[in-house]
NULUMMI-257305 format. One record per residue (C-alpha): residue number from 0; z, y, x. Coordinates in steps of 0.5 Angstrom, whole numbers. Layout:
N
    nr      zz      yy      xx
   NUM       Z       Y       X
...
REM end
This chain:
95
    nr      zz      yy      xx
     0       0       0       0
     1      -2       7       3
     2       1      13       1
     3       1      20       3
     4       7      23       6
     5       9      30       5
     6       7      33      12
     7      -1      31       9
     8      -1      23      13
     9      -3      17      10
    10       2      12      12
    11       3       5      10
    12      11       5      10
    13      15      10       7
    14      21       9      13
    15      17      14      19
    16      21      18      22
    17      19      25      18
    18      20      33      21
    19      26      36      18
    20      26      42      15
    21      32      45      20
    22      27      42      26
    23      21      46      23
    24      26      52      23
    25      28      51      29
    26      22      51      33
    27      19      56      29
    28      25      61      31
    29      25      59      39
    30      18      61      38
    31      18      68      35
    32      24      70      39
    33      20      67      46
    34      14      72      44
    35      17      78      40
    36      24      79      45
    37      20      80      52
    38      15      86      49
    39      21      89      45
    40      25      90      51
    41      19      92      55
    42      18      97      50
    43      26      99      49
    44      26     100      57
    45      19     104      59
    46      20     108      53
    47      27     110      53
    48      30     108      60
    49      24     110      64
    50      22     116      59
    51      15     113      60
    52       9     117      56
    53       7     113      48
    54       0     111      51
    55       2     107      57
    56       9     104      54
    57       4     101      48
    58       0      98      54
    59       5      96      57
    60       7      92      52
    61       1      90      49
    62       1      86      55
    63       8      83      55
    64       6      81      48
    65       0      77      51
    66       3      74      56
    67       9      71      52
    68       3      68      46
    69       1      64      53
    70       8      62      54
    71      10      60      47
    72       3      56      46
    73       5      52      52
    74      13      52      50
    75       9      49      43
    76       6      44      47
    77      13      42      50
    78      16      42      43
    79      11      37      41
    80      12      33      46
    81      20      32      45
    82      19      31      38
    83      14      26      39
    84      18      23      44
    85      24      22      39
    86      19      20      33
    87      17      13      38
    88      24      13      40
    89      26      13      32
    90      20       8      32
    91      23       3      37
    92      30       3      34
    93      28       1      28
    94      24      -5      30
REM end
């Protein structure tokens, strides 16, 4: 019997380890703090610390903002890996 499981799968059994709602929020959270903090403290610091001009603090920050998706995407990867390493896990304990 295949059924579909809530994440959008077919699978033929109804005991597969599933995501959890809290490990999606999770991830989710670790990954807009990743991208979001660093461009905000780049732009706290150049705009009211250093006292640097509008155009060159956005700039600044534009680039912090594109480097820290390229961190997150490769900390996305590394989530995936974890969680898929814990799903075989789950997998070879219940057999």
């Amino acid at each position: 019997m295949v059924d579909k499981s809530d994440d959008g799968h077919f699978d033929s059994h109804h005991d597969s380890p599933t995501i959890t709602t809290r490990g999606i929020f999770t991830a989710s959270t670790l990954l807009a703090l990743t991208i979001s903090v660093p461009a905000i403290v780049v732009t706290m610091v150049m705009y009211y610390i250093l006292k640097m001009s509008l155009s060159l603090t956005l700039l600044a920050s534009l680039i912090t903002l594109f480097l820290a998706m390229g961190f997150g995407f490769k900390l996305s990867k590394e989530l995936e890996k974890i969680q898929q390493k814990h799903k075989n896990q789950d997998d070879n304990d219940r057999k």
